[in-house]
PyMOL commands that place a pseudoatom at each C-alpha (Angstrom):
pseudoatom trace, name=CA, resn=UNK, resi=1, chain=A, elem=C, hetatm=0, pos=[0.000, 0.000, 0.000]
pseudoatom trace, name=CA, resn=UNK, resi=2, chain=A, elem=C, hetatm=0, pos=[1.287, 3.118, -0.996]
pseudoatom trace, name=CA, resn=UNK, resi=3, chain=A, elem=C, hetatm=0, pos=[1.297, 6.381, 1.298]
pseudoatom trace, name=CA, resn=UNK, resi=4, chain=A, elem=C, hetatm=0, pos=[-1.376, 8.319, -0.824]
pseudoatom trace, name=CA, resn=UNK, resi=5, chain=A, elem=C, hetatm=0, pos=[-3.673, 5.139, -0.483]
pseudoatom trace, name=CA, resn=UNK, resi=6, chain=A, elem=C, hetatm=0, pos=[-3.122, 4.642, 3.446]
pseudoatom trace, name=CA, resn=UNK, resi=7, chain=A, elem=C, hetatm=0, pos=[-3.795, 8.159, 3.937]
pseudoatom trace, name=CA, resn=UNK, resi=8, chain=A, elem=C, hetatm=0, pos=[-6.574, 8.118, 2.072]
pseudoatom trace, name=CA, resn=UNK, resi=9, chain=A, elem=C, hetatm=0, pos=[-7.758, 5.220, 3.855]
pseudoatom trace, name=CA, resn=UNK, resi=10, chain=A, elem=C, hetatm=0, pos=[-7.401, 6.764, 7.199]
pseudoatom trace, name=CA, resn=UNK, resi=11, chain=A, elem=C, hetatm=0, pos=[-8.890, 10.609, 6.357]
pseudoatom trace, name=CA, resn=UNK, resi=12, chain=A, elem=C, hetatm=0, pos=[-12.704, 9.304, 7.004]
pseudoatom trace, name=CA, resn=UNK, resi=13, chain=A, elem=C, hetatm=0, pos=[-12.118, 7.493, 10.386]
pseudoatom trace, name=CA, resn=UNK, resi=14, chain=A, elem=C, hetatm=0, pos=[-14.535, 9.663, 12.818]
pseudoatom trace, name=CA, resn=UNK, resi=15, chain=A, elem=C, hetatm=0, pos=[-12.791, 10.931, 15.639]
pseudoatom trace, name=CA, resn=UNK, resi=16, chain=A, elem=C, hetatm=0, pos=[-14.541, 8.762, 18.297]
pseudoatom trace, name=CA, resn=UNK, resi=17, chain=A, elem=C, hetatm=0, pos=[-12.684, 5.890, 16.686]
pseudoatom trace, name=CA, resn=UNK, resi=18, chain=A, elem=C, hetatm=0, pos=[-9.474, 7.912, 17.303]
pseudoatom trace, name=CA, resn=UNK, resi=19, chain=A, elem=C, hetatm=0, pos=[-10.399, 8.322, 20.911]
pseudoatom trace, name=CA, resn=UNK, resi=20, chain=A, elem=C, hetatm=0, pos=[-10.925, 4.646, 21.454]
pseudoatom trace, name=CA, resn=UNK, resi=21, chain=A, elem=C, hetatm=0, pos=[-7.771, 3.560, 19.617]
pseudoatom trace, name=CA, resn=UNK, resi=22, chain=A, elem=C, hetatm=0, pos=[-5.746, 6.084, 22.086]
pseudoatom trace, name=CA, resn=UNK, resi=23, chain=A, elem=C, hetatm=0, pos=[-7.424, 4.544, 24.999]
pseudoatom trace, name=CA, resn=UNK, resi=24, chain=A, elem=C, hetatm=0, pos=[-6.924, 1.238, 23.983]
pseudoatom trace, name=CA, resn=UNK, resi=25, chain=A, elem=C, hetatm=0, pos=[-3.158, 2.267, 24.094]
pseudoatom trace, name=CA, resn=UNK, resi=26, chain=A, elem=C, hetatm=0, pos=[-3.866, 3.120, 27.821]
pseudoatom trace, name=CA, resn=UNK, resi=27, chain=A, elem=C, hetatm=0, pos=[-2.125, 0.101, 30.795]
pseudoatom trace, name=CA, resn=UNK, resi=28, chain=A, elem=C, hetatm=0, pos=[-5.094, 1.185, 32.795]
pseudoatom trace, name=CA, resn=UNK, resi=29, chain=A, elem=C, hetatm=0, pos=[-7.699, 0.903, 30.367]
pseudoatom trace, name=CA, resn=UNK, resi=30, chain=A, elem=C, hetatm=0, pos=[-8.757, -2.577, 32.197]
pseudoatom trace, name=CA, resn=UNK, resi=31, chain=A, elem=C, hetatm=0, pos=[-9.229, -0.586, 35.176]
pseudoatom trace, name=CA, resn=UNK, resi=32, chain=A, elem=C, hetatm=0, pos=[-11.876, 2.091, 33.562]
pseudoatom trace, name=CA, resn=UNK, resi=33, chain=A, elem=C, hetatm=0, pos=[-15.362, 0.782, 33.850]
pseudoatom trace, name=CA, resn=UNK, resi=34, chain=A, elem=C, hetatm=0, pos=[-16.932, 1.050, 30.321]
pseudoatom trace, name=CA, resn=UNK, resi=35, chain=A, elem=C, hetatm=0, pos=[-19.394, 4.265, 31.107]
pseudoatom trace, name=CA, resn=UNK, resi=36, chain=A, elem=C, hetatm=0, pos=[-16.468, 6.123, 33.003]
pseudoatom trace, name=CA, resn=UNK, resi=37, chain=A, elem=C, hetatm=0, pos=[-14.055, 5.081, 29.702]
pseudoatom trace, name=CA, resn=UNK, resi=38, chain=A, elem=C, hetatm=0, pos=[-16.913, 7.049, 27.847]
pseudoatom trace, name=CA, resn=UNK, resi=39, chain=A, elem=C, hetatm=0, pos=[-17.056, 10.182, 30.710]
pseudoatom trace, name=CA, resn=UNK, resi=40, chain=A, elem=C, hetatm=0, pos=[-13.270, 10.796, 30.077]
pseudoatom trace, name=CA, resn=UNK, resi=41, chain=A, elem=C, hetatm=0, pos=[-12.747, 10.523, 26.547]
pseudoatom trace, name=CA, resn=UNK, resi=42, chain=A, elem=C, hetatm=0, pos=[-15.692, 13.107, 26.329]
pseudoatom trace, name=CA, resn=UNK, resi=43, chain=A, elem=C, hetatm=0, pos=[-13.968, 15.503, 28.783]
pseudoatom trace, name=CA, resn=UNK, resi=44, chain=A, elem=C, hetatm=0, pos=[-10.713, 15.098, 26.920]
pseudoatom trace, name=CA, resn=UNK, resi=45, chain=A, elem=C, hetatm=0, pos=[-12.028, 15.979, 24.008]
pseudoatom trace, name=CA, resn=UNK, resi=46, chain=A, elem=C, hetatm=0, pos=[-13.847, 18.745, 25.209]
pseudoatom trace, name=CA, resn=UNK, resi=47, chain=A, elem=C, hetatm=0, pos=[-10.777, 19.944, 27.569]
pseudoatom trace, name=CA, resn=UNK, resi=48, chain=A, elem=C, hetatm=0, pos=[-8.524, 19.832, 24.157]
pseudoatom trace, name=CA, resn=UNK, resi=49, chain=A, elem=C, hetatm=0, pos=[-11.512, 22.002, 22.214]
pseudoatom trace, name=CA, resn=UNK, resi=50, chain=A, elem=C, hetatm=0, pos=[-11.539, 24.648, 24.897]
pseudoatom trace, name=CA, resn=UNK, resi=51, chain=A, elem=C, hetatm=0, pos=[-7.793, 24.943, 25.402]
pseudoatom trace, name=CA, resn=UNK, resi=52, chain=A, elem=C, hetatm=0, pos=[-7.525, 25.443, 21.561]
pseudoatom trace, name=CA, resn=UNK, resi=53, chain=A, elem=C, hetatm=0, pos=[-10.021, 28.251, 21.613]
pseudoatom trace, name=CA, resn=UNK, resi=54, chain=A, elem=C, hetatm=0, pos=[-8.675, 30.164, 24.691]
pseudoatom trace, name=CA, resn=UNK, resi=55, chain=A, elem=C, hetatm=0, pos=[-4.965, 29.812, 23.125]
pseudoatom trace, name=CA, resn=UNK, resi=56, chain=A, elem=C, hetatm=0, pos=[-6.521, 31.590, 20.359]
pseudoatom trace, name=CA, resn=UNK, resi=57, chain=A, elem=C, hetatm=0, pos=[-7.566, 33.705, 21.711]
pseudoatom trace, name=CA, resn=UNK, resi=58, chain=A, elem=C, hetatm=0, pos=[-5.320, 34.995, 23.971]
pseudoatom trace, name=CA, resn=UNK, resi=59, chain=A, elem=C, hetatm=0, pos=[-2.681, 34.624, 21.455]
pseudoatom trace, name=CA, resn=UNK, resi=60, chain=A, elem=C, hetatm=0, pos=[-4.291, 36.704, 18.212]
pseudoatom trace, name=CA, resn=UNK, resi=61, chain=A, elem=C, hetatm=0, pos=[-3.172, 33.825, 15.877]
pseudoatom trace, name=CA, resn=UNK, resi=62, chain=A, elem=C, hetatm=0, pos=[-4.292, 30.064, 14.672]
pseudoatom trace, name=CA, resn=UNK, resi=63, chain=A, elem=C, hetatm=0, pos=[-1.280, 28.994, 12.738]
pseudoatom trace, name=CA, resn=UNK, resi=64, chain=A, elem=C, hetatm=0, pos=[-0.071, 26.313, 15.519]
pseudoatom trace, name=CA, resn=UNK, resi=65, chain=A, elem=C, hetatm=0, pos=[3.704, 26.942, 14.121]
pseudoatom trace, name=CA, resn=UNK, resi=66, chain=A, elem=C, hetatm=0, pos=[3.426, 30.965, 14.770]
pseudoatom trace, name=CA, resn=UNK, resi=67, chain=A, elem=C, hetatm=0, pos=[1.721, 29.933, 18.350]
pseudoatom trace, name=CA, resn=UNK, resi=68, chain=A, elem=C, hetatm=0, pos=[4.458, 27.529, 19.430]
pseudoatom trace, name=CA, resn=UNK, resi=69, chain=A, elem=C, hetatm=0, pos=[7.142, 30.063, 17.860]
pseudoatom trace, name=CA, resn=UNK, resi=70, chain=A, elem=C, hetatm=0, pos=[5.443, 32.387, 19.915]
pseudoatom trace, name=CA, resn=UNK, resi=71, chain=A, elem=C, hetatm=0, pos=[4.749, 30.316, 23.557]
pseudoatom trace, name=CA, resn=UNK, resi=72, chain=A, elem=C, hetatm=0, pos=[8.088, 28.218, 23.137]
pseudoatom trace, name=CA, resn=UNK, resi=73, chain=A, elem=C, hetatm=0, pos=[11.909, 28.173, 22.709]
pseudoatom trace, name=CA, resn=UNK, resi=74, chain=A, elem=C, hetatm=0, pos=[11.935, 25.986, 19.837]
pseudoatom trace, name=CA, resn=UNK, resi=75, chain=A, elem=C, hetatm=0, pos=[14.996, 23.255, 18.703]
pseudoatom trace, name=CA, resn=UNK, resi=76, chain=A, elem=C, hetatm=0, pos=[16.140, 21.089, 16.326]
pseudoatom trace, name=CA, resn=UNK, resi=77, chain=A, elem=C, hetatm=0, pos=[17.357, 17.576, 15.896]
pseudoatom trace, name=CA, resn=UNK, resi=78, chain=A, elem=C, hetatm=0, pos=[18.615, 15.295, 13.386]
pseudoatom trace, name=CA, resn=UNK, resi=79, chain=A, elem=C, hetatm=0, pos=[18.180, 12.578, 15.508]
pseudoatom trace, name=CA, resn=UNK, resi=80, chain=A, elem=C, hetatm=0, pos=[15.164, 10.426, 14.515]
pseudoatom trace, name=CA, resn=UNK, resi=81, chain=A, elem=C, hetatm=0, pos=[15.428, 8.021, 18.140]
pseudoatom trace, name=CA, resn=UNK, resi=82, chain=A, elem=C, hetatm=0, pos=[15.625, 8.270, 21.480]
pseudoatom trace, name=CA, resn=UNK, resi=83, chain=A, elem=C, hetatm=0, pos=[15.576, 4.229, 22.730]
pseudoatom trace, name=CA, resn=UNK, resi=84, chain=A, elem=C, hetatm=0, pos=[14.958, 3.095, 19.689]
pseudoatom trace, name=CA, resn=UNK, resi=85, chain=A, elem=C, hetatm=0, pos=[11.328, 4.838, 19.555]
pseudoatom trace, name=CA, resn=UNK, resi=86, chain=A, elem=C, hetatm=0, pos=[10.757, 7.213, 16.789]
pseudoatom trace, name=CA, resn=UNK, resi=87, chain=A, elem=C, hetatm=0, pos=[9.658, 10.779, 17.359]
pseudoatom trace, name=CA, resn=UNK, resi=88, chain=A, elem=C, hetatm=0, pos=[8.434, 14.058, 15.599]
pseudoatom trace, name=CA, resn=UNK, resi=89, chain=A, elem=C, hetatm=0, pos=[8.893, 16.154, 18.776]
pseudoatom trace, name=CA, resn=UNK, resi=90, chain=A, elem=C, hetatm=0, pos=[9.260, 16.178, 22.711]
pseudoatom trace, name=CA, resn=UNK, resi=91, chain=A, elem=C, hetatm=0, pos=[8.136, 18.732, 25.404]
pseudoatom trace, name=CA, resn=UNK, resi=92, chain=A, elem=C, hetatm=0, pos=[9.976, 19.783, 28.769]
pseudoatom trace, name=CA, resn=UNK, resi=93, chain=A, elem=C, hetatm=0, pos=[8.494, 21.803, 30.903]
pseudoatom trace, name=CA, resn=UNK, resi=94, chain=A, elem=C, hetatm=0, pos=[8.045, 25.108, 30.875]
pseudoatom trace, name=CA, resn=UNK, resi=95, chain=A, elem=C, hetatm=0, pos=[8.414, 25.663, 27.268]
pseudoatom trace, name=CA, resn=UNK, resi=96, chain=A, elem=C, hetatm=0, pos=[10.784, 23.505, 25.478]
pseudoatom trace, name=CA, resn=UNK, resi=97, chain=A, elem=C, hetatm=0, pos=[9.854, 22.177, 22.342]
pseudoatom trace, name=CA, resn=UNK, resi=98, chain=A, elem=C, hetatm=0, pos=[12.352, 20.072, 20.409]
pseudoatom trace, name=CA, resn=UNK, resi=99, chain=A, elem=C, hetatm=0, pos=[11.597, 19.263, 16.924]
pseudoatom trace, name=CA, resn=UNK, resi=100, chain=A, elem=C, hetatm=0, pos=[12.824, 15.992, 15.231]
pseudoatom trace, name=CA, resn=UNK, resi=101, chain=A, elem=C, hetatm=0, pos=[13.967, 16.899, 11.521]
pseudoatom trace, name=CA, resn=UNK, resi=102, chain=A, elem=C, hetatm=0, pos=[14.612, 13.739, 9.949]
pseudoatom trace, name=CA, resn=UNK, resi=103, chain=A, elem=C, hetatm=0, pos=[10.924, 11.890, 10.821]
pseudoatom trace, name=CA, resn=UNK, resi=104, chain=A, elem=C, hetatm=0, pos=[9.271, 14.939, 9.634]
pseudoatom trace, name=CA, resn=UNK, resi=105, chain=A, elem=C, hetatm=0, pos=[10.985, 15.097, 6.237]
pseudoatom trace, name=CA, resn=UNK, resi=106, chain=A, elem=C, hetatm=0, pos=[11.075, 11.898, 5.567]
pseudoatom trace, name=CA, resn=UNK, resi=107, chain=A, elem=C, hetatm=0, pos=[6.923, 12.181, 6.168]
pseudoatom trace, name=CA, resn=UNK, resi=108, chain=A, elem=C, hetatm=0, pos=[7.283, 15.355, 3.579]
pseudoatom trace, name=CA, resn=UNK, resi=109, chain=A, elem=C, hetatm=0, pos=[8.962, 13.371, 1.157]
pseudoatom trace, name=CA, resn=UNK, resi=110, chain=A, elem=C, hetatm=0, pos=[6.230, 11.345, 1.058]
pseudoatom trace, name=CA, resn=UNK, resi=111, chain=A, elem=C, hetatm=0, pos=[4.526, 13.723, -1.181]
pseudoatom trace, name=CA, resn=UNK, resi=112, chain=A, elem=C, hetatm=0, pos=[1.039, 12.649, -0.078]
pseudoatom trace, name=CA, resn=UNK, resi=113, chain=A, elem=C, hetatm=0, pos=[-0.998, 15.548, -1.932]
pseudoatom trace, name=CA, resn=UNK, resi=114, chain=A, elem=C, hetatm=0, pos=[-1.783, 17.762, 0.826]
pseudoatom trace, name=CA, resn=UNK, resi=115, chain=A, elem=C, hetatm=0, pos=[1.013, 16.724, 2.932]
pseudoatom trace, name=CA, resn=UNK, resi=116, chain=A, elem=C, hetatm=0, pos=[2.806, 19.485, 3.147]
pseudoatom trace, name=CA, resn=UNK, resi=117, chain=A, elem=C, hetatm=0, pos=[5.744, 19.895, 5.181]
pseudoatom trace, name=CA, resn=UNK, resi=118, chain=A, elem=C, hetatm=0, pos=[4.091, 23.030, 6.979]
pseudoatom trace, name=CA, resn=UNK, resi=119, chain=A, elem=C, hetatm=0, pos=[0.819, 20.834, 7.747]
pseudoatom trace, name=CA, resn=UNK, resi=120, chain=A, elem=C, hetatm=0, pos=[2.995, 18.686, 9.170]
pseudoatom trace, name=CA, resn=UNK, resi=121, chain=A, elem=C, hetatm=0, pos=[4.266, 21.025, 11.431]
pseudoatom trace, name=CA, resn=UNK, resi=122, chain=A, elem=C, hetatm=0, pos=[1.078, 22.621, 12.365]
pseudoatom trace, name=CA, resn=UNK, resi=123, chain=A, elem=C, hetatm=0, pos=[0.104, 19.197, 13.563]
pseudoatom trace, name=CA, resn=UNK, resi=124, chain=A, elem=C, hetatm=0, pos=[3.005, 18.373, 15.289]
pseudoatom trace, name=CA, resn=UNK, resi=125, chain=A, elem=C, hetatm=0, pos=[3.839, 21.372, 17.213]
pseudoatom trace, name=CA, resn=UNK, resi=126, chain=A, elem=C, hetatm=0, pos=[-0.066, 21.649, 17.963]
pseudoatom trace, name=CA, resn=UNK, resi=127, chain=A, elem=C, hetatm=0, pos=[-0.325, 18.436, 19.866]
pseudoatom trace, name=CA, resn=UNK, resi=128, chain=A, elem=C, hetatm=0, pos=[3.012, 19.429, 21.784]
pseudoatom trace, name=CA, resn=UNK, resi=129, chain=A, elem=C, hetatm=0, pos=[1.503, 22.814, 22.550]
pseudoatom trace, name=CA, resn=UNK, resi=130, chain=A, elem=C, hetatm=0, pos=[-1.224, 21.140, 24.086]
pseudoatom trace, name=CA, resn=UNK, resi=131, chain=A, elem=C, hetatm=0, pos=[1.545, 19.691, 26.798]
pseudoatom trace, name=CA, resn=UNK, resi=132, chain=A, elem=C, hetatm=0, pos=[2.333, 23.252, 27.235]
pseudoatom trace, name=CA, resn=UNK, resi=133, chain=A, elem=C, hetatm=0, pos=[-0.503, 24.283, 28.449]
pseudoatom trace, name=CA, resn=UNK, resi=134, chain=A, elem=C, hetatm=0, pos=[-0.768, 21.098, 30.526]
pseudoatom trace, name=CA, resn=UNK, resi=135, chain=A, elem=C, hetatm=0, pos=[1.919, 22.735, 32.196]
pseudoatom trace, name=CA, resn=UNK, resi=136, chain=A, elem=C, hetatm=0, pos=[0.971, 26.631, 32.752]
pseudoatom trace, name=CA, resn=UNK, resi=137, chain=A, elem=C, hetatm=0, pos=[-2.909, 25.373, 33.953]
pseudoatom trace, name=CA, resn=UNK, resi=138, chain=A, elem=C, hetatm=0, pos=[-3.540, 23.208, 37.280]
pseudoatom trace, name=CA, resn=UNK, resi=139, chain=A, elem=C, hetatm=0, pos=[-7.032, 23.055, 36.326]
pseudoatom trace, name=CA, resn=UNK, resi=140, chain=A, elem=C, hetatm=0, pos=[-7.322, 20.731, 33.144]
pseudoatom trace, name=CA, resn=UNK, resi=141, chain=A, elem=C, hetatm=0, pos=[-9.518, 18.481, 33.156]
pseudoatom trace, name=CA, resn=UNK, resi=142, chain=A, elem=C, hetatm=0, pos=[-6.841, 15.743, 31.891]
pseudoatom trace, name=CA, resn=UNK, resi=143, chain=A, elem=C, hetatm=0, pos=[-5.410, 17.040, 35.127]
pseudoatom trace, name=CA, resn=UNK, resi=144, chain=A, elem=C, hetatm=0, pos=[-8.107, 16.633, 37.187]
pseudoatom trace, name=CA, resn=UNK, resi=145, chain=A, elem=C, hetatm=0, pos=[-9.759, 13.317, 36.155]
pseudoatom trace, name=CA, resn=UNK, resi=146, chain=A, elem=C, hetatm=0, pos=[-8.857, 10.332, 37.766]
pseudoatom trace, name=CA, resn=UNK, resi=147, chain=A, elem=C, hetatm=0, pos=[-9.496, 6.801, 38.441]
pseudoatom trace, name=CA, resn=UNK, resi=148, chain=A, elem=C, hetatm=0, pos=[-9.725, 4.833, 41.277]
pseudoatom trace, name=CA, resn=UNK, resi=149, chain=A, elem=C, hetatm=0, pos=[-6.487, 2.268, 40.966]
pseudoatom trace, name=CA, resn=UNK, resi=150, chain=A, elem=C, hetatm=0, pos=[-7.203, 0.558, 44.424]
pseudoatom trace, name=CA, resn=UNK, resi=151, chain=A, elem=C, hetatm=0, pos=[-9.269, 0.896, 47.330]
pseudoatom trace, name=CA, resn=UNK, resi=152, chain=A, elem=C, hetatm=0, pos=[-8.378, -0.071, 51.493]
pseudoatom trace, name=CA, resn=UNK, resi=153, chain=A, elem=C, hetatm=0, pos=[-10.226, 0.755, 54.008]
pseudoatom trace, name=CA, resn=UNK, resi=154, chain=A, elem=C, hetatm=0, pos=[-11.799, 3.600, 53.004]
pseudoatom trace, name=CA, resn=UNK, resi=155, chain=A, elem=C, hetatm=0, pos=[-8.771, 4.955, 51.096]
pseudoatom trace, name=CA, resn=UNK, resi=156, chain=A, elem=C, hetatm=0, pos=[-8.969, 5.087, 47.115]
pseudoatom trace, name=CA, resn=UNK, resi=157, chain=A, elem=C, hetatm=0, pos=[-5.465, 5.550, 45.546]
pseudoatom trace, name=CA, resn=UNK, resi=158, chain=A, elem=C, hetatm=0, pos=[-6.174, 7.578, 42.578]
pseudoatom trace, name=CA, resn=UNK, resi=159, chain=A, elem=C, hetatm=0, pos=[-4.455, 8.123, 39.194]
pseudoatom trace, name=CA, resn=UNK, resi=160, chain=A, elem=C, hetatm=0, pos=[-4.604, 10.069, 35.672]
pseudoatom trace, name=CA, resn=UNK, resi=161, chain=A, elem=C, hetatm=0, pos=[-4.970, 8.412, 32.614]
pseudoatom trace, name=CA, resn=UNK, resi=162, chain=A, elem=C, hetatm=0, pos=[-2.686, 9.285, 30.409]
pseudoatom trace, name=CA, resn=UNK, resi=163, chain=A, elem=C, hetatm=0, pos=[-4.665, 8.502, 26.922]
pseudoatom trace, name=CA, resn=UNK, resi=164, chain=A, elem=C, hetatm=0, pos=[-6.982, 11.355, 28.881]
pseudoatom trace, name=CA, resn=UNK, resi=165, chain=A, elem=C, hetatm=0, pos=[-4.124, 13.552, 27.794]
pseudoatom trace, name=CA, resn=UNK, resi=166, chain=A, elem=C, hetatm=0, pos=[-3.556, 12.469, 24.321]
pseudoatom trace, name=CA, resn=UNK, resi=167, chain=A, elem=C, hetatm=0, pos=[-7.540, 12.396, 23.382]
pseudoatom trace, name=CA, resn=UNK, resi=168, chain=A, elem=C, hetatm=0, pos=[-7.086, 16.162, 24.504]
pseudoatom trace, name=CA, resn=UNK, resi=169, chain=A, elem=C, hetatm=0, pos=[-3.978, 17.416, 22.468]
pseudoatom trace, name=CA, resn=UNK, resi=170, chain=A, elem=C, hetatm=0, pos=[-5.772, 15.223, 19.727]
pseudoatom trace, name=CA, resn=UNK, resi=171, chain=A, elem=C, hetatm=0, pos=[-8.451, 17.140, 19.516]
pseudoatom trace, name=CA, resn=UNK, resi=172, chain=A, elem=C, hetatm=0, pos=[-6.652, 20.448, 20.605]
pseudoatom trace, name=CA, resn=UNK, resi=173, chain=A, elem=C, hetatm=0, pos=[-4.325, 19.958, 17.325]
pseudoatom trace, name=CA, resn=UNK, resi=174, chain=A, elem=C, hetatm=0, pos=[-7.433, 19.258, 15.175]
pseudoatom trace, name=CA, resn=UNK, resi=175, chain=A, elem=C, hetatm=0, pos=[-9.591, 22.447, 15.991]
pseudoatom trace, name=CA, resn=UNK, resi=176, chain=A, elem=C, hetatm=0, pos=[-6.526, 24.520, 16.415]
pseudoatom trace, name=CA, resn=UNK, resi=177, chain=A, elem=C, hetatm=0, pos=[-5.301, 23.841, 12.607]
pseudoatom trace, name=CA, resn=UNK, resi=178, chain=A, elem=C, hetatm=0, pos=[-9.059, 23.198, 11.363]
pseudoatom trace, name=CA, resn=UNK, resi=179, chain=A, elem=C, hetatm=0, pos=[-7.955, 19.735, 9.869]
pseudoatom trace, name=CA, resn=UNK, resi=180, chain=A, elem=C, hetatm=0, pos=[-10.579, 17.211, 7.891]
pseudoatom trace, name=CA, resn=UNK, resi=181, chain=A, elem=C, hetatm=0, pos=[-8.890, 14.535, 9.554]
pseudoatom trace, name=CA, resn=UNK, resi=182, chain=A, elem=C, hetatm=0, pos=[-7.045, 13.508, 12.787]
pseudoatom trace, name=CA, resn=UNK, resi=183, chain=A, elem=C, hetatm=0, pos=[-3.582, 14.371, 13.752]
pseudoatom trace, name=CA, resn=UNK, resi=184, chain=A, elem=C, hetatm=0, pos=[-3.273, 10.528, 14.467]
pseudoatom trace, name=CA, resn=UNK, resi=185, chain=A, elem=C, hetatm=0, pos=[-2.907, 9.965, 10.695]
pseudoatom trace, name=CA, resn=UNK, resi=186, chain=A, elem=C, hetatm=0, pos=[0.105, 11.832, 11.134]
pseudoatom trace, name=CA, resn=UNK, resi=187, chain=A, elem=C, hetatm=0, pos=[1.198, 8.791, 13.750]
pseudoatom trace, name=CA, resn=UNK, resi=188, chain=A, elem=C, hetatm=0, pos=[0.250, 6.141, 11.706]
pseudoatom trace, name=CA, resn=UNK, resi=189, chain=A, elem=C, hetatm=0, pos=[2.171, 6.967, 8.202]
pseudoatom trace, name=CA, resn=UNK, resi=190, chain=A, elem=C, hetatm=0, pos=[5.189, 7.233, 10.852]
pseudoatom trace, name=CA, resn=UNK, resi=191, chain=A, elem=C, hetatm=0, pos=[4.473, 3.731, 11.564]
pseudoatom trace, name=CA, resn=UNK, resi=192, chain=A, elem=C, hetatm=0, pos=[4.364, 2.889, 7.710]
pseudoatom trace, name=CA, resn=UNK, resi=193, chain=A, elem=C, hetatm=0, pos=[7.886, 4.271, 7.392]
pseudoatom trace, name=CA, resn=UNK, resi=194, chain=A, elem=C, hetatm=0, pos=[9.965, 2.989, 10.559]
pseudoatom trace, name=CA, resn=UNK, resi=195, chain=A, elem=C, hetatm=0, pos=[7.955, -0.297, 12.214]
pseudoatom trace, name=CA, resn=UNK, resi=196, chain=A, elem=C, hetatm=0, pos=[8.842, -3.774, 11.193]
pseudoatom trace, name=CA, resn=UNK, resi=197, chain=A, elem=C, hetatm=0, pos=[5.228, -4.272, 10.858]
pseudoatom trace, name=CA, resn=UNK, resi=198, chain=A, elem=C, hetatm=0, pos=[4.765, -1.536, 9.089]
pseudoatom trace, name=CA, resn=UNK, resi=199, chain=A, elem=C, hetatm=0, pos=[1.067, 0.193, 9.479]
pseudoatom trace, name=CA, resn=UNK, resi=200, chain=A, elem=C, hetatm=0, pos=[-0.884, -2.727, 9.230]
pseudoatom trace, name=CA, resn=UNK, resi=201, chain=A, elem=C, hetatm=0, pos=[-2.153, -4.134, 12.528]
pseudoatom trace, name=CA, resn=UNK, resi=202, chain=A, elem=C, hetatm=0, pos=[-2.468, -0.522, 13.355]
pseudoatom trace, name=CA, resn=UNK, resi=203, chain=A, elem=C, hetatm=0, pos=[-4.910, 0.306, 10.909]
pseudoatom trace, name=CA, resn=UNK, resi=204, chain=A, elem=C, hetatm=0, pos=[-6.511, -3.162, 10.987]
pseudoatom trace, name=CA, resn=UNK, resi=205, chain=A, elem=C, hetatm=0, pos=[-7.545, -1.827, 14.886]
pseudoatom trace, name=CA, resn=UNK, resi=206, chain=A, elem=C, hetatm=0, pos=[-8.844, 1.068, 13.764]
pseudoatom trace, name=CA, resn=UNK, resi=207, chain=A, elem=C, hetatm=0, pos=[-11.028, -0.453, 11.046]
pseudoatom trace, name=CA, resn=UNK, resi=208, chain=A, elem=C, hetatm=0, pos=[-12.504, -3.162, 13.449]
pseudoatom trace, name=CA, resn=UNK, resi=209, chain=A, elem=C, hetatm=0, pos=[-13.045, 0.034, 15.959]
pseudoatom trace, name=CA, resn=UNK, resi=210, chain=A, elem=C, hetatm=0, pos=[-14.965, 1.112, 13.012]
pseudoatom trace, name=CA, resn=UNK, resi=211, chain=A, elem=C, hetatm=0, pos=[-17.140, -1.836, 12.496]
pseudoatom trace, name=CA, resn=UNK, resi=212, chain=A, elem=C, hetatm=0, pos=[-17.579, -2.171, 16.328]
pseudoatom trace, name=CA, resn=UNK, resi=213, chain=A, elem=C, hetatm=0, pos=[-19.373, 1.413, 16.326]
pseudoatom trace, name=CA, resn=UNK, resi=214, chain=A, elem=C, hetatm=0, pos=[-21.502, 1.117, 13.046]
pseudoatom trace, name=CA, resn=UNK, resi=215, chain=A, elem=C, hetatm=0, pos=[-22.568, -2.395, 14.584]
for i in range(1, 215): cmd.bond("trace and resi %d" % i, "trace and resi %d" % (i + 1))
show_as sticks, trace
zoom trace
C-alpha cells in the first residue's frame, strides 16, 4: 500500500474511533469501567476544544507553528530516536519544544498531496503545545480526572490516565489547525515508514473500531 492510499484510507475514520484507539493504548484501560471510559474521553475531548479556543484567543493567531514560535523556545534535531522509539517532537516543561527533523521530512517526502511539510508542522507542534498548556494550567480536566487504581479501608489511591491527555492534544491539534482529519494519521504513516510491521495491525484496529461502532 502506498502512502497516498493509506492516507486516504485513514482521512474518514470519525474521531470517536481515534479516541478509542488512544485509549486502547492506555495500561489502565482494564481498570476504567466502560461508562467512566466514555465520561473521560468526552472531557478530553472537550478539555482539548476549549484549550484550543482560549490559546486563540489569547494569542491573536491560529497557525499552531506561529503559536508555538510564539509560547516556546523551539529546537532542532537530526536525531530520529531516542531508545529506539521514533519521534516528531518532545516537550519539557516550561516551554521547550524540540523538533525531530529527519521523521518529519522523511513524512514530507512522502509527497502525499496535501502533505505538506508546513501541515505537518502545524500538527506536530499543535499536539506538543497542548503539553504546554498542561503545564501553565492546574485546572485541566486531563489534570483533574482520575481513576480509582485501588481501594483499602476507606482509602482510594487515585491516578490520571494518560490517553486522557492524548484524546485532549488530539483534539486540541485538530480544531486549532481546522484539519478534515485527525492528527493521528500523522502517527500512523510514521508507523508505515519505521515499524517492522509496518502500518498494518495498526490500521486493521482502527477499522474493526470502526465496524464495532456502526454495529
Amino acid at each position: 500500500m502506498t502512502p497516498a492510499e493509506l492516507f486516504k484510507q485513514l482521512v474518514p475514520i470519525p474521531e470517536s474511533v481515534w479516541c478509542e484507539y488512544l485509549f486502547d493504548q492506555d495500561p489502565l484501560k482494564d481498570k476504567v469501567s466502560p461508562e467512566r471510559r466514555a465520561e473521560l474521553i468526552a472531557g478530553g475531548v472537550a478539555c482539548g476544544e476549549k484549550i484550543a479556543k482560549q490559546l486563540k484567543e489569547e494569542n491573536g493567531t491560529k497557525d499552531a507553528t506561529a503559536l508555538a514560535e510564539k509560547l516556546c523556545v523551539i529546537t532542532h534535531t537530526d536525531a530520529d530516536a531516542i531508545l529506539h522509539q521514533v519521534f516528531l517532537a518532545t516537550f519539557t516543561e516550561p516551554n521547550q519544544l524540540k523538533l525531530f527533523d529527519t521523521p518529519i521530512t522523511k513524512l514530507a517526502d512522502l509527497q502525499v498531496p496535501g502533505f505538506t511539510r508546513d501541515v505537518i508542522l502545524n500538527i506536530v507542534t499543535g499536539h506538543e503545545l497542548f503539553h504546554y498548556a498542561e503545564g501553565k494550567y492546574d485546572d485541566l480536566y486531563t489534570k483533574t480526572a482520575k481513576v480509582d487504581l485501588w481501594q483499602l479501608f476507606g482509602y482510594h489511591h487515585q491516578s490520571t490516565v494518560r490517553a486522557v491527555s492524548e484524546i485532549a492534544a488530539m483534539a486540541f491539534s485538530w480544531r486549532l489547525n481546522k484539519l478534515t482529519y485527525s492528527p493521528l494519521v500523522l502517527n500512523i504513516l510514521l508507523l508505515s515508514q519505521y515499524a517492522k510491521t509496518g502500518a498494518e495491525p495498526a490500521l486493521a484496529q482502527l477499522q474493526q473500531l470502526t465496524v464495532q461502532e456502526t454495529a
